[in-house]
One Martini backbone bead per residue (centre of mass of N, CA, C, O) as a GRO file, in nm:
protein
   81
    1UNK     BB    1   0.100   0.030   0.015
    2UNK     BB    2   0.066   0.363  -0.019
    3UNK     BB    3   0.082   0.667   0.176
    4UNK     BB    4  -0.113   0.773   0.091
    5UNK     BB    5  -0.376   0.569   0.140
    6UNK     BB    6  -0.287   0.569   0.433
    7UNK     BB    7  -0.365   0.842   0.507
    8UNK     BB    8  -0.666   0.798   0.405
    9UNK     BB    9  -0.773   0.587   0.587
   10UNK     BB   10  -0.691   0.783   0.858
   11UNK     BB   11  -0.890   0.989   0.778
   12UNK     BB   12  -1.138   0.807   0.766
   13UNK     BB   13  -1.102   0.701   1.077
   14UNK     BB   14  -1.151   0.954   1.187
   15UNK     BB   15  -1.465   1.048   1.090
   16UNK     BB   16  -1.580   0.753   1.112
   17UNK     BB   17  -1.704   0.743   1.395
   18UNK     BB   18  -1.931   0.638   1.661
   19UNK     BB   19  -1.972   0.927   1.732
   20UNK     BB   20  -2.029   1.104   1.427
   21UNK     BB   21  -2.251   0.897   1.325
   22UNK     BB   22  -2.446   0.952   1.562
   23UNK     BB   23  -2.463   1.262   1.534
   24UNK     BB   24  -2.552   1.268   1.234
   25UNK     BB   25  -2.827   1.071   1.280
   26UNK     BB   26  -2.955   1.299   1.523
   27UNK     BB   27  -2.970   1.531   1.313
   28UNK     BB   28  -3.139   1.380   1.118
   29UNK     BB   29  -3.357   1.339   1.259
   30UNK     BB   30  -3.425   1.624   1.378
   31UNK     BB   31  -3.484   1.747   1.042
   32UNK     BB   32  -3.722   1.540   0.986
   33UNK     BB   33  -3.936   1.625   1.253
   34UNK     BB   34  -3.933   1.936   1.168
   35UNK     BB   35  -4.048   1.892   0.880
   36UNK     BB   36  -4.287   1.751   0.936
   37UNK     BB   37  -4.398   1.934   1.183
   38UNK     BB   38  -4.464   2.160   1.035
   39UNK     BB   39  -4.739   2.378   1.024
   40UNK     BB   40  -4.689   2.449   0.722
   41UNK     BB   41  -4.682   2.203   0.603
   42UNK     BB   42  -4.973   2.081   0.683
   43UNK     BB   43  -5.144   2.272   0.534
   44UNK     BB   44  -4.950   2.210   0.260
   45UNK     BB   45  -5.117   1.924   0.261
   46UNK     BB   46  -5.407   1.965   0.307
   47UNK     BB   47  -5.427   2.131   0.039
   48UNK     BB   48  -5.333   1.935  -0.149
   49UNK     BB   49  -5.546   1.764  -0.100
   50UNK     BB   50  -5.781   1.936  -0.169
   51UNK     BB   51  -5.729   1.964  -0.483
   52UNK     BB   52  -5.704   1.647  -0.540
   53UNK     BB   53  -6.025   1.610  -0.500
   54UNK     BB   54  -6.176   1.846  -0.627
   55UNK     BB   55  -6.076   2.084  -0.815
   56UNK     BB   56  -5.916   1.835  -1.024
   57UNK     BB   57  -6.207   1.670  -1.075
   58UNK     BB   58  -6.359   1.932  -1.194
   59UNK     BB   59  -6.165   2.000  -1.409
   60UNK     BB   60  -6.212   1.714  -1.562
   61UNK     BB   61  -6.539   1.724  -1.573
   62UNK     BB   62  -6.530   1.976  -1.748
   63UNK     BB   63  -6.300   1.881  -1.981
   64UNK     BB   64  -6.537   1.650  -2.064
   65UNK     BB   65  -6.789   1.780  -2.135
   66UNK     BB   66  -6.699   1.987  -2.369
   67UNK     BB   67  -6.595   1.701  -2.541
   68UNK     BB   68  -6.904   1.632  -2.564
   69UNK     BB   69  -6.985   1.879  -2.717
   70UNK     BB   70  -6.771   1.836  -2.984
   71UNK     BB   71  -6.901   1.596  -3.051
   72UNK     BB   72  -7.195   1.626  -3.052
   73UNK     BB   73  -7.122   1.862  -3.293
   74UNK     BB   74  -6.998   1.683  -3.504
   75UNK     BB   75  -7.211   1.443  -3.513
   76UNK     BB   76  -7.436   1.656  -3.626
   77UNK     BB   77  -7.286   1.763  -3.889
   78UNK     BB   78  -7.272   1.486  -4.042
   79UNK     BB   79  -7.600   1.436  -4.069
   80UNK     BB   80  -7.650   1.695  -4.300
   81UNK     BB   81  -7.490   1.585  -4.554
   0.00000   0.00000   0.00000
Protein backbone atom coordinates (compact mmCIF):
# COMPACT_ATOMS: atom_id res chain seq x y z
CA UNK A 1 0.00 0.00 0.00
CA UNK A 2 1.73 3.42 -0.83
CA UNK A 3 1.39 6.19 2.05
CA UNK A 4 -0.84 8.22 0.26
CA UNK A 5 -3.46 5.43 0.36
CA UNK A 6 -2.37 5.22 4.34
CA UNK A 7 -2.92 8.03 4.87
CA UNK A 8 -6.31 8.60 3.38
CA UNK A 9 -7.38 5.44 5.07
CA UNK A 10 -5.93 7.28 8.72
CA UNK A 11 -8.18 10.35 7.97
CA UNK A 12 -11.13 8.31 7.04
CA UNK A 13 -11.34 6.69 10.10
CA UNK A 14 -10.53 9.96 11.86
CA UNK A 15 -13.93 10.99 10.69
CA UNK A 16 -16.00 8.24 10.56
CA UNK A 17 -16.04 6.93 14.18
CA UNK A 18 -18.74 5.96 16.36
CA UNK A 19 -19.34 8.82 18.20
CA UNK A 20 -19.46 11.42 14.90
CA UNK A 21 -21.44 8.69 13.35
CA UNK A 22 -24.56 8.85 15.89
CA UNK A 23 -24.37 12.51 16.09
CA UNK A 24 -24.95 12.88 12.43
CA UNK A 25 -27.52 10.06 12.43
CA UNK A 26 -29.26 12.20 15.53
CA UNK A 27 -29.00 15.04 13.58
CA UNK A 28 -30.56 13.50 10.54
CA UNK A 29 -33.20 12.33 13.07
CA UNK A 30 -33.74 15.94 14.83
CA UNK A 31 -34.04 17.84 11.10
CA UNK A 32 -36.93 15.01 9.71
CA UNK A 33 -39.12 15.46 12.52
CA UNK A 34 -38.72 19.51 12.09
CA UNK A 35 -39.74 18.98 8.81
CA UNK A 36 -42.26 16.91 9.05
CA UNK A 37 -43.82 18.60 12.32
CA UNK A 38 -43.75 21.85 10.76
CA UNK A 39 -46.96 23.47 11.05
CA UNK A 40 -47.14 25.04 7.69
CA UNK A 41 -45.92 22.16 6.10
CA UNK A 42 -49.29 20.52 7.39
CA UNK A 43 -51.52 23.08 6.04
CA UNK A 44 -48.98 22.81 2.79
CA UNK A 45 -49.87 19.04 3.15
CA UNK A 46 -53.75 19.45 3.85
CA UNK A 47 -54.19 21.99 0.79
CA UNK A 48 -52.45 19.77 -1.25
CA UNK A 49 -54.90 17.42 -0.70
CA UNK A 50 -57.68 19.40 -0.68
CA UNK A 51 -56.88 20.51 -4.88
CA UNK A 52 -56.47 17.10 -5.53
CA UNK A 53 -59.60 15.64 -3.82
CA UNK A 54 -62.26 18.23 -4.93
CA UNK A 55 -60.73 21.00 -7.74
CA UNK A 56 -58.68 18.86 -9.93
CA UNK A 57 -61.71 16.26 -10.09
CA UNK A 58 -64.03 19.28 -11.37
CA UNK A 59 -61.72 20.33 -13.60
CA UNK A 60 -61.36 17.10 -14.88
CA UNK A 61 -65.39 16.89 -15.05
CA UNK A 62 -65.71 19.73 -16.72
CA UNK A 63 -63.15 19.40 -19.70
CA UNK A 64 -64.37 15.85 -20.29
CA UNK A 65 -68.26 17.90 -20.71
CA UNK A 66 -66.87 20.38 -22.84
CA UNK A 67 -64.95 17.45 -25.27
CA UNK A 68 -68.42 15.43 -25.14
CA UNK A 69 -70.49 18.94 -26.16
CA UNK A 70 -67.81 19.68 -29.62
CA UNK A 71 -67.89 15.60 -30.07
CA UNK A 72 -71.74 15.52 -30.19
CA UNK A 73 -71.76 19.05 -32.14
CA UNK A 74 -69.24 16.81 -34.67
CA UNK A 75 -71.48 14.79 -34.77
CA UNK A 76 -74.70 16.28 -35.31
CA UNK A 77 -72.67 18.29 -38.43
CA UNK A 78 -71.90 15.14 -40.11
CA UNK A 79 -75.27 13.78 -40.20
CA UNK A 80 -76.76 17.01 -42.10
CA UNK A 81 -74.32 16.43 -45.08
Amino acid sequence: MSKSSQKTQRGIKRYFNLDNIVDTGVDVALVIFDVLSSPILIVMRVVRWFLNEFVLGHIKRLIKFIIRIFIKGEDNGNKRR
